[in-house]
C-alpha positions in Angstrom: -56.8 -54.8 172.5 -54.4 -53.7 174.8 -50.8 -54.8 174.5 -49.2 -56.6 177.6 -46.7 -55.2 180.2 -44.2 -57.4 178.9 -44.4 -56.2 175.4 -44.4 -53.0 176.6 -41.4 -53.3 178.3 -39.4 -54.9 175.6 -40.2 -51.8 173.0 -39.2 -49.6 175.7 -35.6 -51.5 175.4 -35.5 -51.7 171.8 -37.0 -48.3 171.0 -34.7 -46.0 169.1 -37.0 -44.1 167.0 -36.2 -39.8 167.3 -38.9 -37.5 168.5 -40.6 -36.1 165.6 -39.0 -32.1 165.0 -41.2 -29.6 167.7 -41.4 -25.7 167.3 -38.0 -24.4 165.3 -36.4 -20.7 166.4 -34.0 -18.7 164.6 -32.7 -15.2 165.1 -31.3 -13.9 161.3 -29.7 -10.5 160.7 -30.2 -8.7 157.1 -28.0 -6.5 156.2 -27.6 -3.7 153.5 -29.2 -0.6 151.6 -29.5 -2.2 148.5 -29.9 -5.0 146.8 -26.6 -5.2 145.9 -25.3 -5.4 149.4 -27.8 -7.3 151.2 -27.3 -10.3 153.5 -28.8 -12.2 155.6 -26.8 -14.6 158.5 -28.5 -16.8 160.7 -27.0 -15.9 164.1 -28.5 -18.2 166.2 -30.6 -21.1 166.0 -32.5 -24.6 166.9 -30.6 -27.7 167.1 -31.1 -30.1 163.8 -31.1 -29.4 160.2 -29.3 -26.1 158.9 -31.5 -22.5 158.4 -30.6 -21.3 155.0 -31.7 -17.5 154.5 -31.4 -16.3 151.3 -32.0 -13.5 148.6 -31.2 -15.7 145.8 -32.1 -16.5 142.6 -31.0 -12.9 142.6 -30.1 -10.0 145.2 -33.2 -8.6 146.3 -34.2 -6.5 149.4 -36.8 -7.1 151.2 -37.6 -11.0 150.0 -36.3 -14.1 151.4 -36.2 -17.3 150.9 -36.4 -20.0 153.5 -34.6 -23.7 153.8 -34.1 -26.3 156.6 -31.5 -29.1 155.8 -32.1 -27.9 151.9 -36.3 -28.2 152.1 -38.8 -25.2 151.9 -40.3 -24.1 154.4 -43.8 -24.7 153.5 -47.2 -23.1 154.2 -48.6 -26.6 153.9 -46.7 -28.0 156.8 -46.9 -25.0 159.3 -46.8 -21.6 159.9 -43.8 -19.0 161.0 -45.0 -16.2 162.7 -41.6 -13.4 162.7 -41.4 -10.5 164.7 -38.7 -7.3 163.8 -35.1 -7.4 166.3 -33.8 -4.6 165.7 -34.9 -0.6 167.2 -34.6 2.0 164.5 -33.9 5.5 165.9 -32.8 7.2 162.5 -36.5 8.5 162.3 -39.6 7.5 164.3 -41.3 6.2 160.8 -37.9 3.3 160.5 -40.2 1.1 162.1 -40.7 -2.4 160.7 -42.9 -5.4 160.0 -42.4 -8.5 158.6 -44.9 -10.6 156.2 -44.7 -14.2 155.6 -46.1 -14.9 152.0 -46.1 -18.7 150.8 -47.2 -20.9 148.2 -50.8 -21.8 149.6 -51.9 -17.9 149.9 -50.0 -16.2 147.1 -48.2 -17.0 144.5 -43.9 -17.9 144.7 -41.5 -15.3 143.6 -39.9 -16.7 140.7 -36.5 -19.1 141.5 -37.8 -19.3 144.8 -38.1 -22.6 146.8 -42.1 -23.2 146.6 -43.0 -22.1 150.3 -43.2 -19.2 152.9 -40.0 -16.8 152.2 -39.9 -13.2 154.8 -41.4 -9.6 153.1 -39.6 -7.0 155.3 -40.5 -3.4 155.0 -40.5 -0.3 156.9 -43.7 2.1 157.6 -41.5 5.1 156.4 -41.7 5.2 152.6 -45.0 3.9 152.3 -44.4 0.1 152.9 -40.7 0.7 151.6 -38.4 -2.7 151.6 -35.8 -2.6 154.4 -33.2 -5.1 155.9 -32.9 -5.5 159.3 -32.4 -8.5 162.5 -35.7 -10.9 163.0 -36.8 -13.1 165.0 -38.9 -16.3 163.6 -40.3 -19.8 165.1 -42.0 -22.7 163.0 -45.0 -24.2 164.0 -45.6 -27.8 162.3 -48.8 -28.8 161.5 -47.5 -32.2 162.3 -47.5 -31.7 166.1 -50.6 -30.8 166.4 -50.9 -27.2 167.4 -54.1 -25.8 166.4 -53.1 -23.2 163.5 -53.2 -22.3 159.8 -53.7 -20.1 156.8 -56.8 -17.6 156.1 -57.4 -16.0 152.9 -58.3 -12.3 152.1 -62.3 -13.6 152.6 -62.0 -15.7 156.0 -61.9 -19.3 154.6 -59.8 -21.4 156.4 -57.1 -22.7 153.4 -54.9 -25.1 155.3 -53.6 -26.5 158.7 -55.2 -28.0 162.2 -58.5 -25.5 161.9 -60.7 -28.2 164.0 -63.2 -26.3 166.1 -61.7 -23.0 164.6 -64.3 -20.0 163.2 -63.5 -17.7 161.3 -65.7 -14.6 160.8 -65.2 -12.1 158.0 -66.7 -8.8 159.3 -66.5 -6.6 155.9 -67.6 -3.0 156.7 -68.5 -3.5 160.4 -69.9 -3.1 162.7 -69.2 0.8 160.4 -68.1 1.4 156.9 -65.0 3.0 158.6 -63.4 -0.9 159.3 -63.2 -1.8 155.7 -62.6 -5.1 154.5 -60.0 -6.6 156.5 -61.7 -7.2 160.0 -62.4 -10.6 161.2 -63.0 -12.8 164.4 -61.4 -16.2 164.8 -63.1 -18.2 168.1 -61.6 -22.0 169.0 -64.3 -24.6 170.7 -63.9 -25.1 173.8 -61.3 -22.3 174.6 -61.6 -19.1 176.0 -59.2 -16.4 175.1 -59.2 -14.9 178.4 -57.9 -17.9 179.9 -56.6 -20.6 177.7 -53.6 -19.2 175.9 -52.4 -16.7 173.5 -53.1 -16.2 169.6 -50.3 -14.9 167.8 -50.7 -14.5 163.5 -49.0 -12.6 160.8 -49.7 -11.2 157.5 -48.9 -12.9 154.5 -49.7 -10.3 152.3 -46.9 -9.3 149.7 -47.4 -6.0 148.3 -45.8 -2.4 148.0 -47.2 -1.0 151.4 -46.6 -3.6 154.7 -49.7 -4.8 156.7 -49.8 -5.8 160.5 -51.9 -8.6 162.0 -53.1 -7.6 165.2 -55.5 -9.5 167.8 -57.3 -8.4 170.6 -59.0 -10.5 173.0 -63.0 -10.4 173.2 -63.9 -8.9 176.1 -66.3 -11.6 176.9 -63.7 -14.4 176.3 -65.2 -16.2 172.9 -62.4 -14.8 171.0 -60.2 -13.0 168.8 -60.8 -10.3 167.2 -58.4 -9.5 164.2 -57.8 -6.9 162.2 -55.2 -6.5 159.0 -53.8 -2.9 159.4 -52.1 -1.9 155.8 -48.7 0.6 157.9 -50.3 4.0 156.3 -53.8 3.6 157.8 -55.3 4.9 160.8 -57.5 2.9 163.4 -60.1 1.3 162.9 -59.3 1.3 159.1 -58.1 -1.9 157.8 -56.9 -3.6 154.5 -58.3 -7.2 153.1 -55.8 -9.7 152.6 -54.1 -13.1 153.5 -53.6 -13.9 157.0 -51.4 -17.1 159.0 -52.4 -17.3 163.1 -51.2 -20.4 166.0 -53.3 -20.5 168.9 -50.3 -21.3 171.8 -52.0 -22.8 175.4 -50.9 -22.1 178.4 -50.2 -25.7 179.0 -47.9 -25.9 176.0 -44.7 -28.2 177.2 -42.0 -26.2 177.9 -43.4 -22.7 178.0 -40.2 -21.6 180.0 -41.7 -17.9 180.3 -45.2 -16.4 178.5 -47.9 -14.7 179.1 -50.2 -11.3 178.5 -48.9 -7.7 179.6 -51.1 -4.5 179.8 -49.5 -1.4 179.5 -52.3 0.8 180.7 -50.8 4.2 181.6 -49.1 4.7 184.8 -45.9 3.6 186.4 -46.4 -0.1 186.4 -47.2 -3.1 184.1 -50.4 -5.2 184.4 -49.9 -9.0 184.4 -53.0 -10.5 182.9 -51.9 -14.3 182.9 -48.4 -16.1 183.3 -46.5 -19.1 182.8 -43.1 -20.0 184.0 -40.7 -17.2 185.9 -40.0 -13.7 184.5 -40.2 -10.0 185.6 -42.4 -7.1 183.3 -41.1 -3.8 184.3 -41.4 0.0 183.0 -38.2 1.9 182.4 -36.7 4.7 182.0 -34.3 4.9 179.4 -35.1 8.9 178.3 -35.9 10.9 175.7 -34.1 12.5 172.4 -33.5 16.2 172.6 -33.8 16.9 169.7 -36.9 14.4 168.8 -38.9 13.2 171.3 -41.2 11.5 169.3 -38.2 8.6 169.0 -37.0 7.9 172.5 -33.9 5.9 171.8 -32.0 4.2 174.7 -29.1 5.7 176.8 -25.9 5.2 175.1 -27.1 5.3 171.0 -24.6 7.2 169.2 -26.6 9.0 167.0 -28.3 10.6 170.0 -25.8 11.0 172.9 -28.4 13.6 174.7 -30.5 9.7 175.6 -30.7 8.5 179.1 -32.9 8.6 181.8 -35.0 11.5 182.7 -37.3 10.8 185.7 -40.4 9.4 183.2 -41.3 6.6 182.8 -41.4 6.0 179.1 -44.4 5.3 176.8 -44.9 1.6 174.8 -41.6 -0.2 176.8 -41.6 -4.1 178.2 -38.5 -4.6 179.7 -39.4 -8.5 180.6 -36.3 -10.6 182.0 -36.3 -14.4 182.6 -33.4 -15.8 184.2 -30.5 -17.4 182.3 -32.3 -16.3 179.3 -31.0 -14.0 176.5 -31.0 -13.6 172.8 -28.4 -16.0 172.7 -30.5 -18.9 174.2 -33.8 -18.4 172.6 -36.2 -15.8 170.9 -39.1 -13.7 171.6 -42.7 -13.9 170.2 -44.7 -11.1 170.5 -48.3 -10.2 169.2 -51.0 -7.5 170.4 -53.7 -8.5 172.5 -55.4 -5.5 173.3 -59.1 -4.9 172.0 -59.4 -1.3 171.8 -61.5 1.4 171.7 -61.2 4.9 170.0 -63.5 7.4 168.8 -66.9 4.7 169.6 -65.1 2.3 167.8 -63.9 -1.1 169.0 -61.5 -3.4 167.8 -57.8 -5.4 167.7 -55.3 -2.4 168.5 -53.5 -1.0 165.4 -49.8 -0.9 167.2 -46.9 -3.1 166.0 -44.1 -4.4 168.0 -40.2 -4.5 167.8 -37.9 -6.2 170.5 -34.1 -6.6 171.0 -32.2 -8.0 174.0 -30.8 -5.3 175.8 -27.6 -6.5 177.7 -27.1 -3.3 180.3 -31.2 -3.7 181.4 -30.6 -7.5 181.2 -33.8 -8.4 179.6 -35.7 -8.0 176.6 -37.1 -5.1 175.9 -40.7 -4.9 173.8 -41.6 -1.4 171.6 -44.9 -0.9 171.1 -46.0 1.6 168.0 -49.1 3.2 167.2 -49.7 3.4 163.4 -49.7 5.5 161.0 -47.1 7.1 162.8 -45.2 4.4 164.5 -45.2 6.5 167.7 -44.4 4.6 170.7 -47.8 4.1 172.5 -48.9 2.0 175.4 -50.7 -1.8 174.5 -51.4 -4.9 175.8 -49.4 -7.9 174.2 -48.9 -11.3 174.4 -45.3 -12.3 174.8 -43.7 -16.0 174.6 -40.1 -17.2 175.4 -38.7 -20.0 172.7 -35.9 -21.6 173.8 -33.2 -22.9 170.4 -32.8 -26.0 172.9 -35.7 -27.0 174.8 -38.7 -26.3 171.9 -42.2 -25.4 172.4 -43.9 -29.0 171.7 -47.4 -29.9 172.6 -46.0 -33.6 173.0 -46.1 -35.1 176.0 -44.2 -37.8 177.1 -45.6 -37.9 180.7 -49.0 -39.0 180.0 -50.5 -39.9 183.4 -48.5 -36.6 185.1 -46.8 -37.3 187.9 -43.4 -36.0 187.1 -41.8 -39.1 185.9 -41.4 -40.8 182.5 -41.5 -44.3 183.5 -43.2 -47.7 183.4 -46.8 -46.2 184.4 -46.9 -44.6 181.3 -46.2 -47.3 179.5 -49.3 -49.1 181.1 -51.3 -45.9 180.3 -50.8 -46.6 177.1 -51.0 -50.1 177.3 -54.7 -49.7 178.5 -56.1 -47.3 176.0 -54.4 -49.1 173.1 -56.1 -48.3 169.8 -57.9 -45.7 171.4 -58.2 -42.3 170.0 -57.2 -39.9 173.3 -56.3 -38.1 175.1 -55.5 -40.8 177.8 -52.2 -42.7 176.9 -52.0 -40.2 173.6 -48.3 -39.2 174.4 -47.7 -37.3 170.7 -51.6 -36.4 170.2 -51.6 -37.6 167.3 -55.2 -38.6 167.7 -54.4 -42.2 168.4 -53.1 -44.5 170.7 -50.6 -46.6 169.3 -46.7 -47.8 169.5 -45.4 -44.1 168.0 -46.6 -43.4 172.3 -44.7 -45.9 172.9 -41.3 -44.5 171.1 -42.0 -41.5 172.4 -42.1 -42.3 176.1 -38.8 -44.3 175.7 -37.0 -41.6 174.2 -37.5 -39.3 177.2 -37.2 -42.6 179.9 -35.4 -40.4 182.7 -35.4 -41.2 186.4 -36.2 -37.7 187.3 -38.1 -35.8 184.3 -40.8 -32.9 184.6 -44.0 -33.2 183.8 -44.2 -33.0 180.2 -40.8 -31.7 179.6 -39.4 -33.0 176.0 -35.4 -34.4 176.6 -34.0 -32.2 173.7 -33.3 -34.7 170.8 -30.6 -32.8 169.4 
């Protein structure tokens, strides 16, 4: 029965319940060569509850454990997808990958905190532990983004899987594949126009694997492969796998979208949200080994800087006001390739870092085995630390103010289960719409736009 304006305007006074925690970001530097001398700091981070990074019970390279405010950071509540921050130039094989391993699809290191922790390694050394800066952002189960956790077969372990397939594809469409190809479609959505898919390996073993995607050509999905960092396309390795399907009309998406790299002096925008540039550049090559084409101005390689080519596998996207400092980057492949008759996701990983002279962030791509850079398509997303990625929406009837009309939204689909009046879509209609809508009661709000809780 739906609840009367009058009520609705008194909860609206006396409302003081918090917005339930949205998407958490973090930027975390590791440090060291051993693990004796490895740490890890959180540089930067969302508001709330404290990011604890740590190698503990013990010093261990290559393994760590994740707390907010003190709690684990489980696979049962979300998933963390983490992308590498820092370029190596030492050698072209210093490239790296990071794994999220958790208590739902493997088994907990010993002393640590029963959830996801981060497996860092680096293609050179076959899969060999490294430290190094990454990027990471949370997505809870609890807000409803449609995500979770796939085991080494396809079945769908844990998480908001509604309307979510998963197809294992053992030895096809050739033997060549192996066991770790898959497709993942989402009723109802079509990956060509919807949104983005980004996922990572939680596979914790002595050689690193990459999750990539690449969109069906005929929009129906995903297709996904798990590419152990000593294999060659369109070879692939079973194991555990962790993906979030991001839409387009995700609240507060200040900058996203997908990027084709397709040769040439110029980058393709497939789709776009928010304001940003995508640009080439031309930073130039290493004399003495081209193969690693570090920026102008790395000491190791003073002969770097521009030389009139446009370099191979480089973003340089920019979004104004924004930096490293203010938010993170996600990044995933999107291209569905094809090489030698064979098609599939493309077996490139990616690296960013904000680079303050180009004033943007700038993307690596890397073709594997090698970790060459190599041209791609990718799917790119801007996470700000204070305005967080949220499916929520406070707004509900959409006309760019949070305000009384809302309340009566909700007032007239009381009890009902959505999506009209279903301000935290939750599933229901009910007075947690209510709380919701008061918390962000602003004379001027944006469409959808989440007032930071902090």
């Amino acid at each position: 029965m739906p609840i009367s304006l009058a009520t609705s305007i008194f909860v609206v006074l006396v409302s003081t319940t918090e917005l339930r925690a949205a998407t958490f970001a973090a930027q975390v530097d590791v440090s060291g060569v051993d693990n004796a001398t490895t740490v890890a700091t959180v540089l930067h981070q969302s508001a709330g509850a404290t990011l604890e990074v740590s190698t503990m019970p013990g010093l261990n390279r290559g393994d760590l454990s994740l707390l907010v405010g003190g709690l684990p950071m489980t696979q049962a509540g979300g998933v963390i997808i983490a992308n590498p921050n820092q370029f190596q130039y030492a050698s072209v094989s210093n490239r790296n990958i990071v794994e999220l391993p958790g208590e739902v699809t493997g088994a907990t290191p010993t002393g640590f905190p029963a959830g996801m922790w981060l497996s860092t390694t680096s293609v050179a050394g076959g899969g060999a532990e490294a430290n190094f800066r990454l990027s990471l952002v949370q997505f809870p189960f609890s807000d409803g983004w449609t995500a979770g956790h796939v085991d080494s077969g396809g079945a769908l372990l844990t998480g908001n899987t509604t309307g979510v397939t998963v197809t294992h594809l053992p030895m096809l469409p050739v033997a060549a594949f192996g066991d770790g190809h898959y497709q993942l479609s989402i009723a109802g959505i079509n990956s060509l126009t919807d949104g983005m898919l980004f996922g990572v390996s939680d596979q914790n073993d002595t050689s690193g694997n990459a999750w990539q995607a690449g969109v069906l050509p005929d929009g129906s999905g995903w297709d996904i492969r798990i590419n152990d960092q000593g294999v060659q396309f369109p070879a692939t390795e079973q194991g555990p796998w962790s993906f979030v399907y991001v839409p387009y009309t995700a609240q507060n998406l200040v900058a996203a979208g997908q990027l084709s790299l397709t040769g040439g002096t110029t980058i393709t925008v497939l789709s776009s949200v928010g304001t940003f540039t995508a640009s080439r550049v031309d930073i130039g090559n290493s004399a003495a080994n081209s193969s690693i084409i570090p920026p102008a101005g790395v000491p190791e390689f003073p002969d770097g800087g521009p030389d009139t080519v446009t370099d191979v596998g480089r973003f340089l996207i920019q979004i104004p006001g924004k930096d490293d400092t203010t938010g993170v980057l996600m990044v995933g492949i999107s291209k569905f390739a094809a090489s030698g008759g064979n098609f599939g996701a493309d077996d490139n990983i990616l690296v960013y870092e904000y680079n303050t002279e180009l004033g943007g962030f700038l993307v690596e791509t890397y073709d594997l085995p090698g970790a060459n850079l190599q041209d791609s398509d990718i799917y790119f997303a801007y996470v700000d630390f204070n305005s967080p990625l949220s499916l929520l929406m406070p707004d509900v009837n959409m006309d760019g103010v949070v305000n009384i009309f809302d309340i009566n939204l909700v007032s007239s689909n009381w009890n009902g289960p959505g999506p009209a009046g279903d301000a935290n879509k939750d599933g229901i209609v009910n007075i947690f719409d209510i709380n919701l809508i008061s918390a962000n009661w602003t004379p001027a709000a944006q469409p959808g736009r989440l007032r930071h809780a902090g």
